[in-house]
C-alpha positions, 0 to 999 in steps of 0.5 A, a space after each residue: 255440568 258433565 262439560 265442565 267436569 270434563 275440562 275439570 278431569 282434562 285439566 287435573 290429568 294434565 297436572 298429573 302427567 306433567 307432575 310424573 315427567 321428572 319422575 319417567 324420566 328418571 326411570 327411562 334414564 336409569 333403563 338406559 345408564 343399566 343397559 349401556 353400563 351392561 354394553 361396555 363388558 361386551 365391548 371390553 372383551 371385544 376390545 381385548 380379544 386376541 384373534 380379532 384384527 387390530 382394526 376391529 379391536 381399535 374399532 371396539 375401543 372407539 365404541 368403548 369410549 363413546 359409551 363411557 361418554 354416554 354414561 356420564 352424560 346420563 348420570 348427568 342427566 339423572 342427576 338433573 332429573 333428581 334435582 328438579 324432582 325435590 327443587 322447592 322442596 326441604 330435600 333441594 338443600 339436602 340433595 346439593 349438599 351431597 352432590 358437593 360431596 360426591 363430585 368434589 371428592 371425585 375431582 379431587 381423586 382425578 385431580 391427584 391421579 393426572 397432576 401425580 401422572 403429569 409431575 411422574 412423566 416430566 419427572 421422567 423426560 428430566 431425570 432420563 439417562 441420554 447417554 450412558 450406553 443409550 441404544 440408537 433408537 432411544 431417547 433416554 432409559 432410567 432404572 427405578 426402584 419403588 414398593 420393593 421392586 424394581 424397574 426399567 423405562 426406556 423413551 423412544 426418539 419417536 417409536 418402537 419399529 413393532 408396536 404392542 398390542 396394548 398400550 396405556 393411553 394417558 388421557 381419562 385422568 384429564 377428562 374426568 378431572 375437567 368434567 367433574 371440576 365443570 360439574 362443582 362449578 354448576 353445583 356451586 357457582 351457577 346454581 347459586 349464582 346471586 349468592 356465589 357468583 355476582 357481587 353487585 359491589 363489583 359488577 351488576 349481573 344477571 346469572 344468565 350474563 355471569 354464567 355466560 361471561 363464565 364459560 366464554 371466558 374459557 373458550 377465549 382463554 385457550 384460543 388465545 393460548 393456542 394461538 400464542 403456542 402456535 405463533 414463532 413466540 412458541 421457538 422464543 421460551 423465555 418471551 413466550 413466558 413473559 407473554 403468557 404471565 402478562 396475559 395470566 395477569 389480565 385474567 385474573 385483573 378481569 375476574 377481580 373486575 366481574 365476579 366476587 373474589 372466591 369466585 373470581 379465584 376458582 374461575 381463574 383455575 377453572 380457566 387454566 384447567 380449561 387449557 390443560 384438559 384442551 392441551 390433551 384433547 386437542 394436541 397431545 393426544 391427537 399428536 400420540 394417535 397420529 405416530 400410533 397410526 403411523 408405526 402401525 401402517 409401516 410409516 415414519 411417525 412425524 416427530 415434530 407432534 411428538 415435540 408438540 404435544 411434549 411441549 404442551 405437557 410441559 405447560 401442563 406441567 407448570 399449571 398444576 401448582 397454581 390450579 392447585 392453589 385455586 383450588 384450597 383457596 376459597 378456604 383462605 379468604 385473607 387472600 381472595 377478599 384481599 382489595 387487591 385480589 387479582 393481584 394476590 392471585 397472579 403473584 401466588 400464581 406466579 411464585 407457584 410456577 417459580 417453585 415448580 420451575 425450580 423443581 424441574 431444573 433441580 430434576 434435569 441436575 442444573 442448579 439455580 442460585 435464585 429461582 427458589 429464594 425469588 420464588 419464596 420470597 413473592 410468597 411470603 410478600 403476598 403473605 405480608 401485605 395480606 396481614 390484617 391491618 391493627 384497628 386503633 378505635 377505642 371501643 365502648 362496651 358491648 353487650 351480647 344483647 347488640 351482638 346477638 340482634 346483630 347476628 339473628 338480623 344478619 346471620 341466621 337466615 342461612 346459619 341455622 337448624 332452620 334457614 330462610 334464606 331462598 339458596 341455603 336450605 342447611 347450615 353452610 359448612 354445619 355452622 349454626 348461630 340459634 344459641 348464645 353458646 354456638 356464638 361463642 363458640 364460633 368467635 375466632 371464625 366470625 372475627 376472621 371471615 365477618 369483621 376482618 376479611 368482610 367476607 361474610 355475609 356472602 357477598 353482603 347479602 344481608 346488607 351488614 354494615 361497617 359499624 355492625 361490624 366493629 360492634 362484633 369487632 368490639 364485644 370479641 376483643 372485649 372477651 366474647 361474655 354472654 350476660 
């Protein structure tokens, strides 16, 4: 008996301390985001301190790097300890939906501040005065007047002869962009990938193969483009152009082919990010330390990496308006739940740049007779094509008691007070079917997303069939009456 009772204890201590890991963890990991977020003020001032030599001010911004990448990865971290902490329990729901939030605000805020710096700096490189009293050493100066002052830039053909001490290095607004929109990927897609990421009607999937064939996908995505920029098409614009829509086009037609429609649209921009955040990382600022480098040891900086990275940026540049359109579509499912989705992707894609285009040339002072009009003109195409269709079968007449069956066997599990469903442990989006009167309310929203564009349940899950559908169809057209 005292042997058992032994193994007993050994064995309920075990429970207890595998129980407790999240929970150290989560402490060791809150210890360590404190005293690294204490380390960057001292570096700070290291960094900023006038005696130090350049080098070890270069050094101590290196550093300062390093931990800001520390403190995310531990943020993460946490973040991850938090969520296996509550995982099975009512808080799970909870704890997903505010870290949508969070995450997505801060994507979107990173978003504005590098699309707002790459849209300002071409907007400078087109907008330059290259030839008015233009000092030699300069590419081009422009005056500016905005908030109620006043100012002047100039551009050097390739740098200044004196460096300043301090320069504004262009690049956290990208990285952070890219982290976070990697994150709301998690969030939304990986944690849920039976639910927002596989249809099963489009291609079989475990999540395990989805997520792979997700993030695989970016890295081929930027190899091939950077192979392609590399190449002698990279001194031919206009069939460099064509080549790159071609191969925009395939990515879009191939995440028609794998995953569901919203998802195949997000992963679209999520693979043209990928690119831009790499065009940063990999080339332009690479390019901008090497003539930093050069100025600083007396040498001549090689032009031709500023012309590179210029290059890339102006690529970026023409990305920012289709990522933009990924990024408020999964709001508008007339275009991802299209049968031709793919197609509705690369042409709003294709308008988006030609907009941009125009903008651009609009800003350098050419003028272009049939870029905009061509560009609208795709747009509205788009718009045509993706109208409903008018449904010309008569309908008997439907009662609430057929619609409402309908909805409890088909809605509830997720949109409700209470949800059943194993992903969803809130109401999606606060949109709750337990009474007559929610239903009601919210007919315009079920006519759009579950008779015409088909897109719920998501993905189908609970298996609604056509003829459900057009009952719902029926009972709305006929004035949505409880009786």
């Amino acid at each position: 008996m005292p042997g058992g009772w032994t193994v007993i204890k050994s064995k309920h201590l075990s429970i207890f301390i595998v129980s407790m890991l999240p929970i150290i963890l989560l402490v060791i990991l809150s210890l360590v985001l404190i005293v690294m977020i204490v380390m960057t003020y001292g570096v700070r001032s290291l960094a900023h301190y006038e005696t130090k030599k350049q080098e070890d001010r270069d050094k101590a911004s290196l550093i300062q790097g390093w931990l800001y990448s520390g403190i995310v990865a531990t943020i993460i971290a946490i973040i991850a300890s938090i969520y296996f902490l509550v995982k099975g329990t009512p808080y799970e729901g909870h704890l997903v939906e505010w870290l949508n939030i969070v995450v997505r605000v801060m994507h979107i805020t990173f978003g504005i501040a590098w699309i707002g710096a790459s849209f300002y700096f071409v907007f400078l490189e087109n907008a330059l005065n290259r030839t008015d009293n233009v000092r030699d050493e300069l590419a081009g100066n422009l005056w500016a007047v905005h908030g109620g002052g006043f100012y002047y830039l100039e551009k050097y053909k390739v740098a200044p002869k004196t460096l300043p001490k301090s320069l504004h290095w262009f690049k956290y607004e990208a990285y952070f962009t890219w982290v976070s929109g990697l994150g709301l990927l998690f969030i939304v897609y990986y944690f849920n990938a039976s639910a927002m990421l596989i249809d099963p009607n489009v291609m079989k999937l475990t999540a395990a193969e989805a997520i792979s064939i997700s993030i695989g996908s970016f890295v081929v995505g930027w190899i091939i483009y950077d192979q392609l920029c590399k190449s002698s098409l990279a001194k031919r614009p206009l069939v460099f152009s064509i080549v790159g829509v071609v191969l925009l086009v395939g990515f879009a037609w191939f995440y028609g082919h794998v995953f569901s429609g919203r998802a195949a649209f997000i992963h679209f921009g999520a693979m043209i990010g990928s690119i831009m955040v790499a065009n940063v990382f990999f080339v332009i600022i690479p390019a901008q330390k090497a003539m930093v480098n050069a100025a600083k040891n007396g040498m001549p900086p090689d032009a031709s990496k500023g012309k590179k990275a210029l290059l890339r940026s102006i690529h970026n540049n023409y990305f920012t308006l289709p990522v933009l359109f990924v990024m408020v579509s999964n709001h508008f499912p007339s275009t991802f739940s299209n049968r031709y989705q793919w197609a509705v992707l690369a042409a709003i894609s294709i308008g988006a740049a030609g907009i941009k285009h125009w903008l651009n040339l609009r800003e350098q002072g050419k003028l272009s007779v049939w870029v905009l009009p061509a560009s609208i003109l795709l747009l509205l195409a788009v718009a045509y094509v993706t109208a409903p269709k008018q449904v010309s079968t008569k309908c008997r007449e439907v009662s609430f008691i057929e619609v409402n069956a309908i909805v409890q066997q088909r809605c509830v599990s997720c949109h409700s007070s209470r949800p059943t469903d194993n992903i969803y442990t809130t109401a999606p989006n606060g949109v709750k079917y337990d009474t007559p009167q929610e239903i009601v309310f919210k007919k315009d929203l079920i006519m759009q997303r579950v008779v015409i564009t088909k897109t719920m349940p998501q993905n189908n899950k609970t298996n609604m069939t056509l003829e459900e559908r057009e009952i719902i169809r029926c009972w709305i057209e006929q004035g949505a009456v409880i009786k």
